[in-house]
C-alpha positions as YAML, in Angstrom:
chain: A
units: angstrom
residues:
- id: 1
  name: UNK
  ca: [17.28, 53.02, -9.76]
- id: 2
  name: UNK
  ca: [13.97, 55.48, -10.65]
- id: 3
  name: UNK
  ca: [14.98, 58.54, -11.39]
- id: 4
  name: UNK
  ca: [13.43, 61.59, -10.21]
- id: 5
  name: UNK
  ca: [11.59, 63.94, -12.30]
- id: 6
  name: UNK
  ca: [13.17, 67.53, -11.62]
- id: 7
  name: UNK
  ca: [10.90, 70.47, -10.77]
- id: 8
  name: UNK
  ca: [10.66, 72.84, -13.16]
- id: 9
  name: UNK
  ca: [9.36, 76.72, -11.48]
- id: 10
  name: UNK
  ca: [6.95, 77.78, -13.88]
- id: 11
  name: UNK
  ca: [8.62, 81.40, -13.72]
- id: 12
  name: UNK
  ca: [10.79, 80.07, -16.37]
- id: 13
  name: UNK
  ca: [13.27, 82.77, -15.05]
- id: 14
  name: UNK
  ca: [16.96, 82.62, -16.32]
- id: 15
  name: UNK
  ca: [19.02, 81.36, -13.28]
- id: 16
  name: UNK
  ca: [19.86, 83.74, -10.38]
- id: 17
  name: UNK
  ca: [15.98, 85.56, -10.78]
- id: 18
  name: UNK
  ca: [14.53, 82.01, -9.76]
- id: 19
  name: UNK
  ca: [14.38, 80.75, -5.85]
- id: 20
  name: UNK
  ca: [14.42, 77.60, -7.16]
- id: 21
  name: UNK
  ca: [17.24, 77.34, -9.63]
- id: 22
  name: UNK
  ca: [19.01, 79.32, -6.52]
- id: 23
  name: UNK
  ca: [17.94, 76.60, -4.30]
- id: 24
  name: UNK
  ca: [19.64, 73.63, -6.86]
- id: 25
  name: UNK
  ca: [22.88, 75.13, -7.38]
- id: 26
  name: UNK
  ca: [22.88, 76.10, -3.74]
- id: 27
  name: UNK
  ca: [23.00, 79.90, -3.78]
- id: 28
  name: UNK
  ca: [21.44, 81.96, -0.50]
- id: 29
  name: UNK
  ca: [17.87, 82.56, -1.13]
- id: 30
  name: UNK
  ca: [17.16, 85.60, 1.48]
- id: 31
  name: UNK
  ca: [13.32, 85.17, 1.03]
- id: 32
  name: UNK
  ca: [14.13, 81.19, 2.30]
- id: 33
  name: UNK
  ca: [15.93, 82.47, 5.57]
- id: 34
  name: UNK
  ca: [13.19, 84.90, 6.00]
- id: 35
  name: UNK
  ca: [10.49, 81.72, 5.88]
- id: 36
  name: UNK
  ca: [12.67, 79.77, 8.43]
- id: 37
  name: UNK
  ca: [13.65, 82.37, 11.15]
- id: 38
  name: UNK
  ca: [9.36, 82.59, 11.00]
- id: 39
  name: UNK
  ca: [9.28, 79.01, 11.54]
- id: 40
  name: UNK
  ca: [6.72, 79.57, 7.98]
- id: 41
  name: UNK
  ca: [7.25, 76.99, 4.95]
- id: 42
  name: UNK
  ca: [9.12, 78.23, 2.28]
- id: 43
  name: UNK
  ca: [7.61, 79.42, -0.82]
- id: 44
  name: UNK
  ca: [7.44, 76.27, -3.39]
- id: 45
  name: UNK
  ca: [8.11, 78.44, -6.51]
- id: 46
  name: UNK
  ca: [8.88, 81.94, -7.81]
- id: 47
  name: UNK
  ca: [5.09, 82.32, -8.70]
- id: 48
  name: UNK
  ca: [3.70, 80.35, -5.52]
- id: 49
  name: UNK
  ca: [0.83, 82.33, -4.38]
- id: 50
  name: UNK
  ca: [1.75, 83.05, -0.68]
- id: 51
  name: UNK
  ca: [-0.29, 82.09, 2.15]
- id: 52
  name: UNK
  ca: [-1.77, 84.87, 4.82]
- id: 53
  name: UNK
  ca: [1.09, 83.73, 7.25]
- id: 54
  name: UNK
  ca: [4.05, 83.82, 4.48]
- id: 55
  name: UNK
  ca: [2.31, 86.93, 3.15]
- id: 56
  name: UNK
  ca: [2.30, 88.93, 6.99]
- id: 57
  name: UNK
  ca: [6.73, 87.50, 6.31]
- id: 58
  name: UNK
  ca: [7.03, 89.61, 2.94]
- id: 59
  name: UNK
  ca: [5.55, 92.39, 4.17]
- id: 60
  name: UNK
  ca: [7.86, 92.92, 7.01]
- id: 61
  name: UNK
  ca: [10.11, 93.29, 4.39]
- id: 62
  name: UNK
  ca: [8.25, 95.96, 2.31]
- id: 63
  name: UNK
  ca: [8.31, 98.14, 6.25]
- id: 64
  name: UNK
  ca: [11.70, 97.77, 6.19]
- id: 65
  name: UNK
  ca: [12.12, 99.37, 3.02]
- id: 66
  name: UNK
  ca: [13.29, 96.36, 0.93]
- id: 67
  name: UNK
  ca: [11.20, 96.28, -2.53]
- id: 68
  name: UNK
  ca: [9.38, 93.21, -2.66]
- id: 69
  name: UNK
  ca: [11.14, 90.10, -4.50]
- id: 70
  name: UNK
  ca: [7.82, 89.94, -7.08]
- id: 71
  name: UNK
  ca: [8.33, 93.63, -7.22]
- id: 72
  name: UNK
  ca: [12.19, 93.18, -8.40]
- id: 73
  name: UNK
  ca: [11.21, 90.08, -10.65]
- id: 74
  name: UNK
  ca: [8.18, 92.40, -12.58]
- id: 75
  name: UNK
  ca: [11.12, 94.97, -13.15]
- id: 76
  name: UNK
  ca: [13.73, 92.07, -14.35]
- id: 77
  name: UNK
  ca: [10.91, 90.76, -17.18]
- id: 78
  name: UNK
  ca: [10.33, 94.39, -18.23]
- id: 79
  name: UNK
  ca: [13.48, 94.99, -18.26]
- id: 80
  name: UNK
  ca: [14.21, 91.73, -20.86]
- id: 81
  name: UNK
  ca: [11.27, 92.46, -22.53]
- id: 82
  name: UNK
  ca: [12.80, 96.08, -23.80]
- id: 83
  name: UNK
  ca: [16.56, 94.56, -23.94]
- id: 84
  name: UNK
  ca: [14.69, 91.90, -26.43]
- id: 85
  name: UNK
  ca: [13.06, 94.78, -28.79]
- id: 86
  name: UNK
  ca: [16.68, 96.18, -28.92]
- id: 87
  name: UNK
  ca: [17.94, 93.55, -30.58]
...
């Protein structure tokens, strides 16, 4: 039997921050059901740079006043980054 390599997301985020450690465990990925109601592939990775089609999906959120995932994920790293001095 060959065993698969796993994908690793390069956004080396801790658990529920990642789409794709959401995705293994299988947690409800919101930015995922967003993709497929659009009938629009689903973002490979956290840091996957979107394409015009995926990118006209996310911004339907931003008018509906949702912050933007890559907007919450830049406020979760600054927010370790200052928990991290503390210690």
């Amino acid at each position: 039997m060959v065993k698969r390599k796993e994908f690793v997301c390069p956004c080396k985020c801790p658990g529920q921050s990642c789409i794709v450690e959401r995705r293994k465990v299988g947690d409800f990925v919101h930015v995922d059901m967003l993709m497929t109601e659009a009938k629009v592939p689903k973002l490979k990775h956290c840091l996957s740079k979107p394409t015009k089609t995926q990118q006209k999906v996310l911004d339907k959120i931003k008018d509906k006043n949702f912050q933007s995932i890559t907007f919450r994920w830049t406020i979760d790293s600054e927010l370790e980054k200052v928990d991290d001095k503390s210690k």
